[in-house]
N, C-alpha and C positions, 0 to 999 in steps of 0.2 A: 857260659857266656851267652848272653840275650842276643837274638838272632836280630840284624840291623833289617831297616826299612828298604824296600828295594830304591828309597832314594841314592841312598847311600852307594846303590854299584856305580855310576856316573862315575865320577872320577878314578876308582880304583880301576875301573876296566878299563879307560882307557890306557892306565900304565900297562896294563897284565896283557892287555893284546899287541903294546906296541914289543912287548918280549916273545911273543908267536914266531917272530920272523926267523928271529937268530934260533930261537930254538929249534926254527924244521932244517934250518944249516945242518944240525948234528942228528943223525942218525939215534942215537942211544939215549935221546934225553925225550921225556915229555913232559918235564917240569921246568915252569919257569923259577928263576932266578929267587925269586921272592917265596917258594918254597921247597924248603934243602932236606937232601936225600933221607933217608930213615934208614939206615942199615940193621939187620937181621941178622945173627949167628948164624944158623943153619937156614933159616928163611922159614916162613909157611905157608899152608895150603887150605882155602876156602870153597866153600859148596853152600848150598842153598836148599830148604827146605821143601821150600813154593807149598807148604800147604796151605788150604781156603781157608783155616782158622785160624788163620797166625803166619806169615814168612818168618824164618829163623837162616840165621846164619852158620854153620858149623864151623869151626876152627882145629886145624891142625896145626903142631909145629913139627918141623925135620929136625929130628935129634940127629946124635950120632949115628954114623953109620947110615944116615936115609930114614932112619927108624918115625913112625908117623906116632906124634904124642897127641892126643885129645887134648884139647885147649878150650873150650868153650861154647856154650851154644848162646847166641845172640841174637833176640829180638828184633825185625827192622821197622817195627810199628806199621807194619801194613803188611796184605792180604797176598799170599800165591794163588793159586789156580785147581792143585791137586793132583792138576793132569799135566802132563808133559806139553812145554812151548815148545815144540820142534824149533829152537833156537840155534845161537851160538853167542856166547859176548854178556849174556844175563849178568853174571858176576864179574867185575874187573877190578881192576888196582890200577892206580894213577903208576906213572911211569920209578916215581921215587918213590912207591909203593908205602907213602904216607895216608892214601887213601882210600879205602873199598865203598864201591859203587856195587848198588846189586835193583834190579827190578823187583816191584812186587805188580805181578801182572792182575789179582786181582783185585786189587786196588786203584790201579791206574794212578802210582807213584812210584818212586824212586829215592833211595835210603841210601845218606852218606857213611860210611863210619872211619875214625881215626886209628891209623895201623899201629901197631907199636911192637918191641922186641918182648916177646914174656918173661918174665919173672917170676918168681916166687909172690911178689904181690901187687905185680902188673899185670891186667889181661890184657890178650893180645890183640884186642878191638875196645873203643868205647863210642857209642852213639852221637852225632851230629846232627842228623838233619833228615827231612823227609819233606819232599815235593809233591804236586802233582807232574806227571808226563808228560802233560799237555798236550793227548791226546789217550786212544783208550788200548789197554792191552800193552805194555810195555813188554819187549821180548830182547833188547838188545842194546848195550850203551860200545859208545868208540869215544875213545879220549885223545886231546893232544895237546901239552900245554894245560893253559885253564878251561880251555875248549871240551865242552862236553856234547854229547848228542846224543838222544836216546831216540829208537827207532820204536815204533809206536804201530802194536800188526791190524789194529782196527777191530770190527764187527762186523754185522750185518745190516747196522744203521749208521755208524760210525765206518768213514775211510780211511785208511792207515796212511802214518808220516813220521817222518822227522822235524825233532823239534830241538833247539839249541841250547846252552843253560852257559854259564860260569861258575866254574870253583872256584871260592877265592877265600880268606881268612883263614878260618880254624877247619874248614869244609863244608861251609855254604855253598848253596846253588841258587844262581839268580837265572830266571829265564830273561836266552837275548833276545830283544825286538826283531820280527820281522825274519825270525830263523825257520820259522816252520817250512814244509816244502812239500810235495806230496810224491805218492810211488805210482810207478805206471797207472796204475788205472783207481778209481775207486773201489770196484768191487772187489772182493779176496785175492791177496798175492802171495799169501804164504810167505810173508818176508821173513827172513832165516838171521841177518844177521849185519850189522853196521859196524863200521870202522875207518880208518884215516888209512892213508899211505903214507911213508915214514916222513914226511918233507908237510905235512898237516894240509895239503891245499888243496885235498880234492878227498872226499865222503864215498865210500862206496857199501851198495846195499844189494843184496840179492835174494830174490823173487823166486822160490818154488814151484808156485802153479804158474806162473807168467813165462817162467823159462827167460828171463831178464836181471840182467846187471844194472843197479841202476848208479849211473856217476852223477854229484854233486860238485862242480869248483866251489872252493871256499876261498871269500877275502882276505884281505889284513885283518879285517876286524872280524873277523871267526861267524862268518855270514854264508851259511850255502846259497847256492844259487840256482836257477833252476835246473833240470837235473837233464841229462841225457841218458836213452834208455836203450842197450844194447843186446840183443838174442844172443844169448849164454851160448859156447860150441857145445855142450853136453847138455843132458837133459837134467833139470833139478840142479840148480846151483843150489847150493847149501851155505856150510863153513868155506871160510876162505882163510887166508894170511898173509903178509908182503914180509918179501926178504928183507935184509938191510939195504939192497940197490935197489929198491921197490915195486918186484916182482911180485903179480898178485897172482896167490897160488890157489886155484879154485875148486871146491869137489864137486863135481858131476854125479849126485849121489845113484840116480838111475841109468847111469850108463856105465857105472862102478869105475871109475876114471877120476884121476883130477886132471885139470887144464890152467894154463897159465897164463897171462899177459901181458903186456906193458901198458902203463898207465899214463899219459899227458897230462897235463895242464889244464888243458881244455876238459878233461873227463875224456876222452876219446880213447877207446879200449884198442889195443893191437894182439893177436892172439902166437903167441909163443909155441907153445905145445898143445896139442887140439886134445883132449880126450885119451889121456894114455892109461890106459885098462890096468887094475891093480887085480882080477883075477877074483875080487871079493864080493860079497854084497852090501850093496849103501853103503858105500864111503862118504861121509856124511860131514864130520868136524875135521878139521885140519890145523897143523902148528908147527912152525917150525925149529932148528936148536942149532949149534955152533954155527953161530953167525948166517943161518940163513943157508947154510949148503945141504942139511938136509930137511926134508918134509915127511910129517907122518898124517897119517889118515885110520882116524876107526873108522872099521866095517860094523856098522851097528848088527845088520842080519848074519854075520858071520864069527861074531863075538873072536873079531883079530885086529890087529895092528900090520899096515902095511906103510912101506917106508920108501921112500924116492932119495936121488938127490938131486941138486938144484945147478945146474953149470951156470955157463955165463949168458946174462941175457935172463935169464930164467927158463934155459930150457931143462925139462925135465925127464928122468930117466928111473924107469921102477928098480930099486936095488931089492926090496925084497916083499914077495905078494902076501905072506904072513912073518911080519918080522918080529911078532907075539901074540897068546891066543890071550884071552882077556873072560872077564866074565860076561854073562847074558847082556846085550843091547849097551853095547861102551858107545860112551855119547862124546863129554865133553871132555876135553886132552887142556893141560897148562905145563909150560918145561918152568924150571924150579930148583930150588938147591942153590948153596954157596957161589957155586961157579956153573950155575943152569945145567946141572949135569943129571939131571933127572926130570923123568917124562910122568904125569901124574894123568890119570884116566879115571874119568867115572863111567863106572858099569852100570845104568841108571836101569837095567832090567834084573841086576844081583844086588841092586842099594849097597852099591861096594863103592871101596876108591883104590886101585892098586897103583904101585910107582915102580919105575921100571929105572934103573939107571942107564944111560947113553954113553955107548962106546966110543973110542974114536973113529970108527969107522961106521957108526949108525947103526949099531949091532944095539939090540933092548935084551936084559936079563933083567928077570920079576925079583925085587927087593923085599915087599912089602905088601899088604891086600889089610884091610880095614872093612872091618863088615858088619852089617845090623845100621844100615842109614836109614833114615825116611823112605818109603817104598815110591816119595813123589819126588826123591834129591834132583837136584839141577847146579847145571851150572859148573864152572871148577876156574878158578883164579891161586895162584901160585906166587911166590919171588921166593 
């Protein structure tokens, strides 16, 4: 289907943002109305290339059992980097996991593709679309809705930002007017990672070398606003995640800690649990699973998994300092499976993906380990 003129978004957006509102009502949706869920058998699991000669998507599907099937390697027309974006959020899926979004950072664009159940003569991704980031170094996309944002880490000529788009039709992306916004400062902030709180009305982005949260309010009409900038309680904000009450769970990766907040309206941060030590080194990505009560965190320098849970409020409590050992430098975490009942890890220093299934009580036993990826993999998105 021939890609329409950005005239063309005008009227469609204004339907698809006047459906934003009810959809931040509901916790569990990010899809608006006008596009219906995609269900999966066992569901799958994608990872990222990022080589400088080509981005490539890997595709898993979850058999029986957890079992990880090879499903494909896909193209996203544009360039990785080689080298590790000390990221989080590179790869995603739209909420009804009709869509994978994935950065190509050395391109400075961003590649739609269409999810699909595999088959026997269905692959489980077909290509859509490829943008520019509208700005340089893409490290990080947050979705909500048709509301898209990709977090843009800059150069050393170029300052880094956020910059707004629309998915709309088959998996187009239109950039929105007047969305761009900037991060604390121009010069390098190491930003790690972008994302919504469940309710879509407020962007939150965090700064590594800055030691800064940065909060965006967004409007009805999927518009950040200028941002507020808050000194992180830990050193190194990295990966973060918000529960279902919209607790934002944060890693302190150099203080080996995650810390939590409450998030406003306004972007105004309130600090819940300051810095609660998991015993590890660089806790770094973060993710949460049954419904937001528990939190896990790879220790990238300690090649482990350590696991919290999440009381009320979002205060936080370490259940356990190694609640799995993992291969060399686990990066990125996505929960996944039928009924989210599995925790999927890349070990981006063993080019592994291992899955762990989740207990009822937050307990991880190793399932499965997939090995021989790209030595530059990034990334991990899951349903």
């Amino acid at each position: 289907m021939k890609r329409p003129s950005a005239l063309w978004l005008a009227p469609v957006a204004a339907v698809l943002l006047l459906l934003v509102p009810a959809a931040a009502s509901a916790h569990a949706t990010n899809s608006p109305a006008l596009l219906a869920p995609n269900g999966g058998a066992g569901g799958s699991v994608f990872v990222m290339s990022n080589a400088a000669s080509g981005n490539v998507v890997l595709a898993y599907h979850i058999g029986t059992g957890g079992a990880l099937v090879p499903a494909g390697h896909f193209p996203t027309h544009g360039k990785g980097t080689g080298a590790s974006l000390a990221d989080s959020g590179g790869i995603v899926l739209t909420q009804d996991h009709r869509f994978l979004l994935v950065v190509n950072a050395g391109s400075n664009s961003v590649t739609v593709f269409s999810v699909h159940a595999p088959t026997a003569t269905t692959s489980v991704l077909s290509y859509v679309d490829t943008v520019r980031s509208h700005g340089v170094s893409p490290v990080s996309i947050a979705l909500h809705g048709p509301v898209v944002y990709v977090l843009n880490a800059g150069n050393a000529t170029t300052a880094g930002n956020i910059a707004g788009f629309l998915l709309v039709g088959p998996g187009w992306l239109f950039a929105l007017p007047h969305s761009s916004q900037p991060l604390s400062t121009s010069s390098a902030t190491g930003p790690a990672q972008v994302g919504f709180n469940p309710a879509g009305t407020v962007l939150v982005v965090t700064e590594k070398s800055t030691n800064q949260i940065d909060t965006y309010p967004v409007n009805a009409l999927g518009i950040a606003q200028s941002p507020i900038f808050t000194t992180s309680n830990g050193t190194t904000p990295y990966g973060f995640a918000f529960n279902w009450h919209g607790a934002l769970i944060v890693s302190d990766a150099a203080s080996g800690a995650l810390s939590s907040y409450t998030v406003a309206r306004s972007g105004a941060l309130t600090l819940v649990s300051g810095s609660v030590a998991d015993g590890q080194l660089a806790p770094c990505w973060v993710a949460v699973a049954h419904n937001g009560t528990f939190a896990y965190t790879t220790d990238a320098h300690s090649a482990s998994i350590s696991s919290y849970t999440v009381g009320s409020g979002g205060t936080l409590t370490l259940l356990a300092s190694v609640a799995a050992t993992t291969g060399a430098a686990d990066t990125d975490m996505a929960v996944g499976g039928a009924h989210a009942q599995y925790l999927l890890v890349t070990d981006a220093g063993a080019a592994e993906i291992q899955e762990f299934r989740i207990g009822s009580t937050g307990g991880l036993t190793l399932l499965d380990t997939l090995s021989a990826l790209p030595s530059t993999v990034e990334g991990m998105a899951a349903y």
